[in-house]
C-alpha positions, 0 to 999 in steps of 0.5 A: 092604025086608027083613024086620025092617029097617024104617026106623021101628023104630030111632025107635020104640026111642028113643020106647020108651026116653023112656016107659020112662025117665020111667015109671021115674022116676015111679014110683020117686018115688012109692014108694022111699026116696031111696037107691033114687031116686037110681040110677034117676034116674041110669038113667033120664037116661042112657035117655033121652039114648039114646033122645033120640039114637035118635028123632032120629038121622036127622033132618037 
């Protein structure tokens, strides 16, 4: 296996995605007006729609 070509860190990215995109959103409801939630909600779904696809692309 080459150097920067581990099979795990495609999944790893998908899961980083998922925690960052919750996170996010977390934090946005805690702390912004709703003209400002909003966006980051709209973000922060299509993160973790990317990131869903990410974890278990290779699942089959």
């Amino acid at each position: 296996m080459a150097r920067g070509d581990h099979p795990q860190r495609t999944p790893f990215y998908g899961v980083v995605l998922i925690v960052v995109a919750l996170a996010a959103a977390m934090i946005v409801n805690r702390t912004a007006p709703v003209w400002v939630q909003v966006p980051v909600y709209v973000l922060a779904v299509l993160a973790a729609m990317a990131g869903f696809v990410m974890t278990f692309r290779d699942l089959s």
